[in-house]
C-alpha positions as CSV (number, residue, x, y, z in Angstrom):
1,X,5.4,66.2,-25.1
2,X,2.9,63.7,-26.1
3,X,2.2,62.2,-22.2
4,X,2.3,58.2,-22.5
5,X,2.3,55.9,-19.2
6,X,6.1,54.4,-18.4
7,X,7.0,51.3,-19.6
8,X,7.8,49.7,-16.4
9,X,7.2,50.4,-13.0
10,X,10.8,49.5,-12.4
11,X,11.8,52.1,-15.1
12,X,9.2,54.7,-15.2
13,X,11.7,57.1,-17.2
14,X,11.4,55.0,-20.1
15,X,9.0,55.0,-23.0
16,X,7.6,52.3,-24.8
17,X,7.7,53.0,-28.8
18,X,3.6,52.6,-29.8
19,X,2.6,52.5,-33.1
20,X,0.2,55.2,-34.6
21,X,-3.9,55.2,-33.2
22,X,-6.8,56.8,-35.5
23,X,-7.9,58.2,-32.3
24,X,-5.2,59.4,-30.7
25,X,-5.1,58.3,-27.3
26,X,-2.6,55.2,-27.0
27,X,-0.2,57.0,-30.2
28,X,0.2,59.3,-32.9
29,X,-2.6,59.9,-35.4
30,X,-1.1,59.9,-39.6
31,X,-1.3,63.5,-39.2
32,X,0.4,63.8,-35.7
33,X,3.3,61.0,-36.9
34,X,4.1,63.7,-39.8
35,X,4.7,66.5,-37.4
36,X,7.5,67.7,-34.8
37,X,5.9,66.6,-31.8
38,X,6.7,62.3,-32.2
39,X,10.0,60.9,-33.1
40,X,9.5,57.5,-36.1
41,X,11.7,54.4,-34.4
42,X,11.4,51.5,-37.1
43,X,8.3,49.7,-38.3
44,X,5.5,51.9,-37.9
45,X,6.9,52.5,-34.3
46,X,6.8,56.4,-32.5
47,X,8.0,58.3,-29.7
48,X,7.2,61.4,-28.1
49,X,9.9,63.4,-30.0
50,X,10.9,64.6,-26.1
51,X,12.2,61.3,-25.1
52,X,15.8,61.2,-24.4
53,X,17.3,59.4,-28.0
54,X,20.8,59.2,-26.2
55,X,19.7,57.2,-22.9
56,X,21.0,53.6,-23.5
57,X,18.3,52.3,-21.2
58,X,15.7,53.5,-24.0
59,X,18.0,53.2,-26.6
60,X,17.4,49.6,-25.7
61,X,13.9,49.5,-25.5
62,X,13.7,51.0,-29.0
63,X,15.5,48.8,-30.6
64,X,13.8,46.0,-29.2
65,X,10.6,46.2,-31.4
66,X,12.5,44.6,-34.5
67,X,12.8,41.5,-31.9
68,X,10.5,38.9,-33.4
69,X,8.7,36.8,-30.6
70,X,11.3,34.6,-29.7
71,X,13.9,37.1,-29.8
72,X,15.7,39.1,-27.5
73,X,18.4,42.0,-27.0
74,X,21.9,40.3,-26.8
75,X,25.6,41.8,-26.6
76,X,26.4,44.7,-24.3
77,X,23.0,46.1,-24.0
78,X,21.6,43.0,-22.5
79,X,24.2,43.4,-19.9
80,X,23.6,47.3,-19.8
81,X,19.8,45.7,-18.7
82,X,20.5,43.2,-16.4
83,X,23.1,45.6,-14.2
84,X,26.4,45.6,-15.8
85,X,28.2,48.9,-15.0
86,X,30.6,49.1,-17.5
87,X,28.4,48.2,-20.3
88,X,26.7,51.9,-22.1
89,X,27.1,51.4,-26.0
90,X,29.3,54.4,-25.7
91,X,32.2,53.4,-27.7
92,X,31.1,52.8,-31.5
93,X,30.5,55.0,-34.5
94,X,29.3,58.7,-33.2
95,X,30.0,57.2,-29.8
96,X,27.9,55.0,-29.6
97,X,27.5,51.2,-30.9
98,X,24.7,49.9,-31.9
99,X,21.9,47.6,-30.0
100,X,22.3,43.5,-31.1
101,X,19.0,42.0,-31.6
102,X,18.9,38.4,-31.6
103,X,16.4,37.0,-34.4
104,X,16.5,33.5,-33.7
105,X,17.9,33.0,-37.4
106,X,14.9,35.1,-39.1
107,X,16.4,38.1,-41.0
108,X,15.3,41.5,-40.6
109,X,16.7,44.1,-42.0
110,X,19.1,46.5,-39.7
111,X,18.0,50.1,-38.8
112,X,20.6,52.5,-37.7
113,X,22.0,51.9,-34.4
114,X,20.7,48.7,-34.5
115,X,22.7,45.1,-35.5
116,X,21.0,42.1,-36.4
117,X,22.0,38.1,-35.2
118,X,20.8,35.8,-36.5
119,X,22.6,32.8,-34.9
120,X,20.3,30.2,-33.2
121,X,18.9,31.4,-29.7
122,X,18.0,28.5,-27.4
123,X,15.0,29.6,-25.5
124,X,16.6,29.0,-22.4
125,X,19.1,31.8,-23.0
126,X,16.3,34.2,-23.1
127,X,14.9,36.3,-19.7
128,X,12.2,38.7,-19.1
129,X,13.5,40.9,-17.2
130,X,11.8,44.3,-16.4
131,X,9.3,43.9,-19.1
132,X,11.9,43.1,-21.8
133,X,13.5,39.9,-23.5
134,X,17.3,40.1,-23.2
135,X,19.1,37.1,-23.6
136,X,20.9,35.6,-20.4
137,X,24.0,37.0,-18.7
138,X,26.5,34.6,-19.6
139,X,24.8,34.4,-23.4
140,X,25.3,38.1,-23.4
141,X,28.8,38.0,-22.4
142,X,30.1,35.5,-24.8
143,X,28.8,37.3,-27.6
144,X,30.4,40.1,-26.7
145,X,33.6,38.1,-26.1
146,X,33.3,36.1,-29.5
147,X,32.9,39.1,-31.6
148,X,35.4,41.5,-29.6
149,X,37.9,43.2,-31.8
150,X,41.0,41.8,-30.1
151,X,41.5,39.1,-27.6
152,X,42.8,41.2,-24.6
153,X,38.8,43.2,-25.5
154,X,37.1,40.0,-25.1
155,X,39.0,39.6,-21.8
156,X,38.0,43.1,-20.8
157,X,34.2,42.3,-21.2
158,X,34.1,38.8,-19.1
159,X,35.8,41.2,-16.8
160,X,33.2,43.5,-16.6
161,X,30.6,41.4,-16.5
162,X,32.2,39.8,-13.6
163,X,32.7,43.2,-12.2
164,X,29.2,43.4,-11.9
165,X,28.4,40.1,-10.6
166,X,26.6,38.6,-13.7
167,X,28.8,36.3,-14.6
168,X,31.4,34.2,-13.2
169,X,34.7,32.9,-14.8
170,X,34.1,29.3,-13.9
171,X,30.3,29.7,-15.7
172,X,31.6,31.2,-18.6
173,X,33.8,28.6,-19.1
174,X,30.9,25.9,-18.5
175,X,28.9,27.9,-21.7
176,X,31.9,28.3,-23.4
177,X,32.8,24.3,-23.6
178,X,28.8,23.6,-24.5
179,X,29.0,25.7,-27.3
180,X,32.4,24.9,-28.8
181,X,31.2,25.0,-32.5
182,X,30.2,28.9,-32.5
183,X,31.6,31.4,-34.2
184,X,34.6,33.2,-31.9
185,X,35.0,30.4,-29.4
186,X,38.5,30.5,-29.5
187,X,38.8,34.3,-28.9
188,X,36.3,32.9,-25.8
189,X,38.6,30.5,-24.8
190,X,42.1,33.2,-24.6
191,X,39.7,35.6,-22.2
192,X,38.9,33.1,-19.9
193,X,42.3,32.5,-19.1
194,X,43.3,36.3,-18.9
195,X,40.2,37.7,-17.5
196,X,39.8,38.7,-13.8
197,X,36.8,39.2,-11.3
198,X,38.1,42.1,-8.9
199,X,39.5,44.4,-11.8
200,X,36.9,47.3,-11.1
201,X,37.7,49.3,-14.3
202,X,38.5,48.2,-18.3
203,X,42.1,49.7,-17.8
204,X,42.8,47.9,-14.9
205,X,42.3,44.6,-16.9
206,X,44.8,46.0,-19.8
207,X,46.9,47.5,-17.3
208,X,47.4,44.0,-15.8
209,X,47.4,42.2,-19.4
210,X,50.5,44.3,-20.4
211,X,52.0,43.9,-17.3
212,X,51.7,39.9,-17.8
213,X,51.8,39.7,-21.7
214,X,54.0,42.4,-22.6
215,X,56.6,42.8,-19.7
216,X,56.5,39.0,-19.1
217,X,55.9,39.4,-15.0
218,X,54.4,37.2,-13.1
219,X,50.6,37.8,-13.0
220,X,49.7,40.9,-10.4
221,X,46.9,40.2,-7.7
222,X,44.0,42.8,-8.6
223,X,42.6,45.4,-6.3
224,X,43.5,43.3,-2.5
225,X,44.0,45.7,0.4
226,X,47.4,46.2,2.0
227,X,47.7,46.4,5.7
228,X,50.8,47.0,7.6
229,X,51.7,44.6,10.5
230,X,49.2,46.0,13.2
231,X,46.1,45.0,10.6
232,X,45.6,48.8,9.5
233,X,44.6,49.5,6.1
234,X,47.3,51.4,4.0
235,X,45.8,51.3,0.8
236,X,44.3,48.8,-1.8
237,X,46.1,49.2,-5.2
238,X,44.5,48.3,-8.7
239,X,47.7,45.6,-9.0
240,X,50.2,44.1,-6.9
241,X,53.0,41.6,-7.4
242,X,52.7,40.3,-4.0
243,X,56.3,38.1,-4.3
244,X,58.3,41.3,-5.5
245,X,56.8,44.2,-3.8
246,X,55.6,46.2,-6.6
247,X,52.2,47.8,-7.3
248,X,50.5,49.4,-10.2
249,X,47.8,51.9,-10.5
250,X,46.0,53.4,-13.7
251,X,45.6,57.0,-13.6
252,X,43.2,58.5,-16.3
253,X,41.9,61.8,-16.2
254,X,40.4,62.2,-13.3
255,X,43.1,61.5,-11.0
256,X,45.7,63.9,-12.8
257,X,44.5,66.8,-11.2
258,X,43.1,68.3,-8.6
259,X,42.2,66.8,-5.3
260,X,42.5,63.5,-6.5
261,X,45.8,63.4,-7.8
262,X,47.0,64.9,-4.4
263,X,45.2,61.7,-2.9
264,X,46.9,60.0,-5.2
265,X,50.6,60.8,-4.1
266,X,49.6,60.7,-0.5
267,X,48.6,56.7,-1.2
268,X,51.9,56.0,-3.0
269,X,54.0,57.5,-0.4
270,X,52.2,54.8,2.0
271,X,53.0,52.5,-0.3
272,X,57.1,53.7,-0.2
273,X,56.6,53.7,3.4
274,X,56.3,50.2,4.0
275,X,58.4,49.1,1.3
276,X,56.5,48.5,-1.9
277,X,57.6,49.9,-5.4
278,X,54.7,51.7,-7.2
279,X,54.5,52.3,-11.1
280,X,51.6,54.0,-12.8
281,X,49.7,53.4,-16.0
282,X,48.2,56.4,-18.1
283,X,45.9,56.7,-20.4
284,X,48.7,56.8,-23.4
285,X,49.7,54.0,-22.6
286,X,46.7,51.7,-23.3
287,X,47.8,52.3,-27.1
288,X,51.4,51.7,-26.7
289,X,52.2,49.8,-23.4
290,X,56.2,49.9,-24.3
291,X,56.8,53.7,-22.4
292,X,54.5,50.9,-19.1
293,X,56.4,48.2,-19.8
294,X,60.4,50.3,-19.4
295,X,58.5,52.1,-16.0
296,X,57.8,48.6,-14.7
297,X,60.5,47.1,-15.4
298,X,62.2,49.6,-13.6
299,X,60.0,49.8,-10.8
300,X,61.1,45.6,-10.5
301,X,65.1,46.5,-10.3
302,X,64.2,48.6,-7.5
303,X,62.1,46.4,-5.9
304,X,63.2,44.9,-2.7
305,X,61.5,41.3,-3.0
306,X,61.7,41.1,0.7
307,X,60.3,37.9,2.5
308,X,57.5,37.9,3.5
309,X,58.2,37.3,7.5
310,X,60.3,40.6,7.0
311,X,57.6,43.0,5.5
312,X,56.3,46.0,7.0
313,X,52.9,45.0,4.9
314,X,50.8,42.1,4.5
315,X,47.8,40.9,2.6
316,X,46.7,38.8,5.5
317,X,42.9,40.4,6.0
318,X,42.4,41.3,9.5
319,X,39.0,39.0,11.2
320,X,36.9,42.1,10.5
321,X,37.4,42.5,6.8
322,X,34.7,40.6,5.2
323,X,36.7,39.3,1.5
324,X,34.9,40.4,-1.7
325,X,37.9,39.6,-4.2
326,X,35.0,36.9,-6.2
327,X,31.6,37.0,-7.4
328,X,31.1,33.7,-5.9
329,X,32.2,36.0,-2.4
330,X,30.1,39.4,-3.7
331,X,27.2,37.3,-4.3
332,X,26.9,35.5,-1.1
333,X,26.7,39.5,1.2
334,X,23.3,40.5,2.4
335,X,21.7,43.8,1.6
336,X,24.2,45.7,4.6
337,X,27.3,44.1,3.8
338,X,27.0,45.3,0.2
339,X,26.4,48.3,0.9
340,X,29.0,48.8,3.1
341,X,31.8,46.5,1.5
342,X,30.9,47.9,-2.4
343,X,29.7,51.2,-1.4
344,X,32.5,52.2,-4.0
345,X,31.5,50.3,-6.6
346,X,30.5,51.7,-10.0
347,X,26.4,50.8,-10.7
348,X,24.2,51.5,-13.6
């Protein structure tokens, strides 16, 4: 492979698309471009053909070069950039959607794999970070959120974002209200009530919204630890009804098998131990929530909805647990608490 220096210090493993040199040394010759050895990205713009095509990180970074000056990245691959976990491109045509490029309201015309916006971009939604324009956190987001497919999606990404720390609930509302008139406020405006900032996964957010929406329960508490009355840790389900006693968890793949799932059963009998009713979500049911909705309601009529005073559990956090249930809380750890209190978090 053609041997060009890394785009970034930060993210040597990426390559920066170059456009083609009569000598040779900083790109492909006419002759070289025409061979196997360099891969054509868009506008006169080549690749060693060995770089990775599937990475999102340089998937990104590609796409890019149809940004005019004042443009930037935008959507979920500005918040694949800046840190946000949940946030790959993975689910679109072939798997994979395609990279928004924010014009600034110049057209240009769309490549494969990459969209085009050209809605007005206020140069002070626009970062540099690592070497590339994205568009700000919170910009990214509400795109995302104003064109979702669905409302309960659009709730999913502020979710995420928040999952990551990017972006708050309380400062996506603040940019939602100053930009009222865009396209796919409103859609904006149904997330904000319905999205979370401790869900740690995209079904946990639709597990909860069916739970809420389509079984008509109270609203479950997301991912808070349960201790029994001597402040040890039993377990901290994805939801919890705190007033009724009943806790959900998603399964998907991974945790029906295996050592996992044994982990699995172990945690729900310490749940039944102490007197909470447990109901799981799988991964059919994120299509259809009716077969959740009869396993909840169920899991309610044999609830105990024991007082509080008379619980064997609480949610009371001992003095040693430091909370982490906010991004306002996340963001305020140093560099040790992090690691030790997010240690299980998903990161890029």
């Amino acid at each position: 492979m053609h041997e060009l220096p890394p785009f970034h210090p930060s993210r040597p493993e990426l390559v920066a698309p170059v456009r083609l040199d009569r000598t040779g040394e900083n790109g492909p010759t006419v002759g070289q471009a025409r061979g196997k050895a360099w891969r054509k990205i868009s506008r006169g713009f080549y690749v060693p053909a060995g770089v990775a095509a599937d990475d999102p990180n340089q998937r990104i970074l590609e796409a890019s070069v149809l940004a005019p000056h004042d443009g930037a990245v935008t959507g979920w691959a500005a918040l694949h950039w800046l840190g946000g976990a949940w946030f790959d491109g993975s689910r679109g045509v072939n798997g994979r959607r395609p990279v928004v490029v924010a014009t600034a309201g110049r057209t240009v015309r769309e490549r494969p794999g990459i969209a085009i916006s050209e809605e007005r971009l206020d140069p002070r939604d626009v970062v540099c970070v690592d070497g590339l324009r994205v568009t700000t956190a919170v910009r990214s987001a509400c795109f995302e959120m104003r064109y979702a497919p669905s409302d309960r999606a659009a709730a999913v990404v502020l979710s995420m974002a928040a999952y990551s720390d990017l972006v708050s609930i309380a400062e996506m509302a603040a940019y939602a209200a100053a930009h009222s008139g865009w396209t796919g406020i409103p859609r904006c405006r149904w997330a904000l009530g319905h999205a979370v900032e401790n869900a740690w996964s995209p079904p946990e957010v639709l597990m909860g919204l069916a739970w809420q929406l389509d079984a008509g329960h109270p609203r479950p508490l997301f991912n808070v630890p349960v201790f029994d009355r001597e402040g040890r840790h039993i377990g901290t389900p994805d939801l919890i009804d705190p007033e009724a006693g009943v806790t959900g968890e998603y399964a998907g793949e991974l945790h029906l098998e295996g050592q996992q799932r044994a982990v699995d059963l172990r945690r729900e009998a310490d749940f039944r131990r102490v007197g909470l009713e447990p109901v799981t979500m799988v991964g059919s049911d994120l299509g259809d929530s009716s077969f959740f909705v009869h396993r909840l309601d169920d899991a309610y009529r044999r609830a105990r909805h024991v007082p509080a005073a008379k619980r064997e559990w609480t949610l009371e956090l001992p003095h040693w647990w430091v909370p982490t249930h906010t991004v306002e809380q996340r963001r305020a750890l140093d560099v040790e608490q992090r690691r030790l209190w997010l240690r299980h978090r998903r990161v890029v």
